[in-house]
C-alpha positions as CSV (number, residue, x, y, z in Angstrom):
1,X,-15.7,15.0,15.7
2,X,-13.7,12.1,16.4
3,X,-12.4,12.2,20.5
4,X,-9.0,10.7,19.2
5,X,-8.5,13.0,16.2
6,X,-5.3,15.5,16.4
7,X,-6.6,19.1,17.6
8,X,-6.5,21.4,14.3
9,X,-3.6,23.9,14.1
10,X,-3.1,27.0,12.2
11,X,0.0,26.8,9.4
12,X,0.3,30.2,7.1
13,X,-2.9,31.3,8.2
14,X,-4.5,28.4,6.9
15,X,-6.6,26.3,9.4
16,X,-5.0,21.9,9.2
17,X,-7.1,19.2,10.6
18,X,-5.1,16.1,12.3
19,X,-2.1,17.9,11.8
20,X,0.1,14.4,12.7
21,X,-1.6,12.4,10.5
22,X,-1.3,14.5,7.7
23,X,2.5,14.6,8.5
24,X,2.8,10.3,9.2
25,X,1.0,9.6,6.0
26,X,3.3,12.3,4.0
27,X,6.0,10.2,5.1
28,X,4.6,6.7,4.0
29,X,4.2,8.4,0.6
30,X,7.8,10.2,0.7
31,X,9.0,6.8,0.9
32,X,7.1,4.8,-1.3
33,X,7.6,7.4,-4.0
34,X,11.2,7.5,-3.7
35,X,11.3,3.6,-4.2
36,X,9.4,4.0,-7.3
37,X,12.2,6.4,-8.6
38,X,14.8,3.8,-7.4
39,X,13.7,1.1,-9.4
40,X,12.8,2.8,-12.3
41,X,14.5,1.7,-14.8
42,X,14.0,0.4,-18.1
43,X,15.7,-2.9,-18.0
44,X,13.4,-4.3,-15.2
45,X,12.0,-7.9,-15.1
46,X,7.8,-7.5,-15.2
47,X,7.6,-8.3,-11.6
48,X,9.7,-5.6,-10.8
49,X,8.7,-3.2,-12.9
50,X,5.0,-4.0,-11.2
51,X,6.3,-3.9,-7.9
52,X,7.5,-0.3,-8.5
53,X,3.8,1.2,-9.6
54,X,2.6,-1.0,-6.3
55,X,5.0,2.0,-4.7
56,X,3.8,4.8,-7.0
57,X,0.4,4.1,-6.4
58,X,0.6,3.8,-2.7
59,X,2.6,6.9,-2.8
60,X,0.2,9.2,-4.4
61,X,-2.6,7.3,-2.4
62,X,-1.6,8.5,0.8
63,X,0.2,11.9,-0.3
64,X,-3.6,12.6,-1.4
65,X,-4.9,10.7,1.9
66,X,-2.8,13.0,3.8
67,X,-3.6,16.3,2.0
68,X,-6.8,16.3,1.6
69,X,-8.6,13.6,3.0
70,X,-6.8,14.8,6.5
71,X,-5.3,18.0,6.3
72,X,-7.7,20.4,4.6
73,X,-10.6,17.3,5.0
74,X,-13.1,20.3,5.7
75,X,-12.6,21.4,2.2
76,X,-12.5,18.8,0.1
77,X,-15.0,16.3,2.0
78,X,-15.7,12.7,0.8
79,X,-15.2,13.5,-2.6
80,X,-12.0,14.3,-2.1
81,X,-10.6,11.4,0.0
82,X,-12.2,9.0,-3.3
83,X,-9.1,10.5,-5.4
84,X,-6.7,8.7,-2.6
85,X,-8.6,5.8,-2.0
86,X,-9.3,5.0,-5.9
87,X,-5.6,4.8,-6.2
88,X,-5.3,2.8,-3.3
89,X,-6.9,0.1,-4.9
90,X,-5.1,0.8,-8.0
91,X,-1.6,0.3,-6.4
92,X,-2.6,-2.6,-4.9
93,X,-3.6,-4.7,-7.5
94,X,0.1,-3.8,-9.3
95,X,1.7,-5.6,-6.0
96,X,-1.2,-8.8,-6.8
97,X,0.0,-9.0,-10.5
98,X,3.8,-8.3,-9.6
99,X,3.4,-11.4,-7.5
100,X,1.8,-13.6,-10.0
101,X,4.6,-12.4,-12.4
102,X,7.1,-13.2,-9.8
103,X,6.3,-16.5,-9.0
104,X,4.9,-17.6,-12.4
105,X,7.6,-20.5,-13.1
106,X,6.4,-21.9,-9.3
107,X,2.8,-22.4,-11.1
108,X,1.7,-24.2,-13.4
109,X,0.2,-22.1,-16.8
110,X,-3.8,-22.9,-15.9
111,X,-3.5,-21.6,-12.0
112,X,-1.2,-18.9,-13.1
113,X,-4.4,-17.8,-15.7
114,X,-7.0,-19.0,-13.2
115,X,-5.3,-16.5,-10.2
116,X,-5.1,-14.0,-12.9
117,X,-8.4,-13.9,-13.6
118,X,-9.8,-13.8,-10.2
119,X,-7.2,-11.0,-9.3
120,X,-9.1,-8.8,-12.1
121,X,-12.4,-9.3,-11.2
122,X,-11.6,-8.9,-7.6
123,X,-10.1,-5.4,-9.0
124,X,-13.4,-4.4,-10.8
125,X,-15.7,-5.1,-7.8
126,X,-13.5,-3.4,-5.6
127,X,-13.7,-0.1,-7.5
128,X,-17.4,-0.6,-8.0
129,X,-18.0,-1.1,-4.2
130,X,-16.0,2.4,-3.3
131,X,-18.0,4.1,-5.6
132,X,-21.3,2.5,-4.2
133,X,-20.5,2.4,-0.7
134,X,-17.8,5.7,-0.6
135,X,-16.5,4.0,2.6
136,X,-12.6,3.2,3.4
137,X,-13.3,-0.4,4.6
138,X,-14.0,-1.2,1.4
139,X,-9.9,0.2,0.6
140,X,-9.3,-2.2,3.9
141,X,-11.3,-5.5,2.2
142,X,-9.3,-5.0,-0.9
143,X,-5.4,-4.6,0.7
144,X,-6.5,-7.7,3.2
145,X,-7.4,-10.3,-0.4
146,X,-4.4,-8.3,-2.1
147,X,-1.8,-8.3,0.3
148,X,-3.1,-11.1,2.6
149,X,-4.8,-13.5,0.6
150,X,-2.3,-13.0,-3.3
151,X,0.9,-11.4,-2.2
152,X,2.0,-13.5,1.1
153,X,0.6,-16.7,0.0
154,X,2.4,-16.7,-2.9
155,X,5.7,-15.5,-1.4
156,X,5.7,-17.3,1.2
157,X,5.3,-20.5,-1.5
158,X,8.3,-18.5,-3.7
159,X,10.5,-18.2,-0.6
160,X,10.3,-21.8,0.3
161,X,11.7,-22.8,-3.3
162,X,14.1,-20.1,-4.2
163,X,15.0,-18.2,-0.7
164,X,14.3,-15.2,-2.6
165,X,14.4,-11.9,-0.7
166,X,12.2,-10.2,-2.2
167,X,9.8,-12.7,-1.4
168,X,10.9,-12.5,2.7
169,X,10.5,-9.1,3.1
170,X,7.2,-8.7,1.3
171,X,6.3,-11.3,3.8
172,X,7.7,-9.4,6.6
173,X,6.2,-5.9,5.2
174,X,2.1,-7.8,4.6
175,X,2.8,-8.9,8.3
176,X,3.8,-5.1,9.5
177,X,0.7,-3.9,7.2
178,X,-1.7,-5.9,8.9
179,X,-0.5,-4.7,12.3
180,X,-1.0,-1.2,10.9
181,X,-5.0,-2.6,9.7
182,X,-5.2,-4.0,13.4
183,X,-4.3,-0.8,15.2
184,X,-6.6,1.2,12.3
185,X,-9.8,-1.2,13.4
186,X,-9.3,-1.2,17.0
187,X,-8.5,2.4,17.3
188,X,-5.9,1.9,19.8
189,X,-4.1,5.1,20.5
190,X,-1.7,6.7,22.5
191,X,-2.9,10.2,22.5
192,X,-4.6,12.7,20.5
193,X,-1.6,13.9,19.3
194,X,-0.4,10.3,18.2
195,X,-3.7,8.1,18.1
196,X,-4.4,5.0,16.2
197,X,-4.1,6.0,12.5
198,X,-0.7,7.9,13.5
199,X,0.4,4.5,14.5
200,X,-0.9,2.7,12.0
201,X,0.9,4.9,9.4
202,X,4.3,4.3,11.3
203,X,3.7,0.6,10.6
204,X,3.1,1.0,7.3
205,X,6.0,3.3,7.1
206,X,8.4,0.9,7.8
207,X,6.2,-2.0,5.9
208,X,6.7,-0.2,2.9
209,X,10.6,0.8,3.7
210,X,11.5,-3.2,4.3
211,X,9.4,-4.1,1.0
212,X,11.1,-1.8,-1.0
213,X,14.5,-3.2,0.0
214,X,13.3,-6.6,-1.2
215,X,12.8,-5.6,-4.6
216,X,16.1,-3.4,-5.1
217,X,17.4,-6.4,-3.8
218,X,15.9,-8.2,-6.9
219,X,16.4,-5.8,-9.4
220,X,19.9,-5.6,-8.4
221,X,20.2,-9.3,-9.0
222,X,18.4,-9.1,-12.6
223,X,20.6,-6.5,-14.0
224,X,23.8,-8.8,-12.5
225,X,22.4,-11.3,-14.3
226,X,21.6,-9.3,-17.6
């Protein structure tokens, strides 16, 4: 057992492992789904619309992280923290094509194609390296090429020739993510009853909240424009 981990707790006679991160990972999800339902909408530019299952899938990836890959971990076991992470690494690749989409009149047609390609093949091996190595830094490898290496180079690049704001606070979210990676590698905690993945969570918490203002931000600005 993990020294850090939140002592177990009973809830409705039913026996809930790392009861806090359970709860800081429902959140994450709570708001990343409810920006999905904010922007869906039928009238939204590609980028947009991709930006919106980047929410959906983190949302259901850390509602199932947080269920049963926490919670009731002791029933489910690896197997069931796979269902979370496999749709991590889906939801991720929606924010590396909702990036390309964004910034596509930035690039020229060859690199926009060339990016493209290397964004699906990185999204292949990914999902074959979970199921070979069933291990979360493999989730953690992905989001850093994803978020690090597509999203905020490509942003930042957006951001310097349009001032766009969705491209600013994607930036700003990436940066918050990676603080939530840092405190999730080093295991730097405050307590057992708020350690390093309850912290990391609260990052990503308010990663995701900043992102998803960026891209009502831009969808508000399409349909003005429509």
């Amino acid at each position: 057992m993990n020294p850090l981990q939140n002592p177990s707790i009973e809830l409705f006679g039913l026996r809930v492992d790392e009861p806090v991160t359970m709860s800081t990972d429902l959140i994450v999800a709570l708001i990343a789904i409810s920006g999905y339902v904010k922007l869906a909408s039928a009238s939204n530019s590609r980028h947009v619309s991709l930006y919106s299952y980047f929410f959906l899938g983190m949302g259901f990836s850390t509602l199932i992280a947080g269920i049963v890959g926490h919670g009731f971990a002791y029933r489910f076991g690896i197997d069931g923290k796979m269902y979370g992470w496999v749709l991590g690494i889906i939801g991720t690749a929606f924010a590396q094509f909702a990036v390309l989409y964004h910034v596509k009149e930035q690039l020229k047609n060859k690199i926009f194609d060339l990016i493209l390609f290397i964004c699906c093949v990185e999204v292949v091996v990914a999902m074959l390296a979970l199921f070979y190595f069933k291990s979360f830094i493999v989730v953690e490898i992905h989001a850093a090429f994803a978020l690090v290496g597509v999203v905020t180079a490509l942003e930042v690049i957006n951001y310097f020739a349009t001032k766009s704001r969705l491209s600013l606070n994607m930036v700003i979210g990436v940066g918050l993510t990676t603080v939530a990676i840092i405190f999730h590698i080093t295991k730097i905690s405050v307590s057992r009853w708020y350690n390093y993945m309850d912290i990391s969570h609260t990052f990503m918490a308010v990663a995701v909240f900043i992102m998803i203002k960026g891209v009502l931000v831009e969808q508000k600005l399409n349909l003005e424009e429509a």
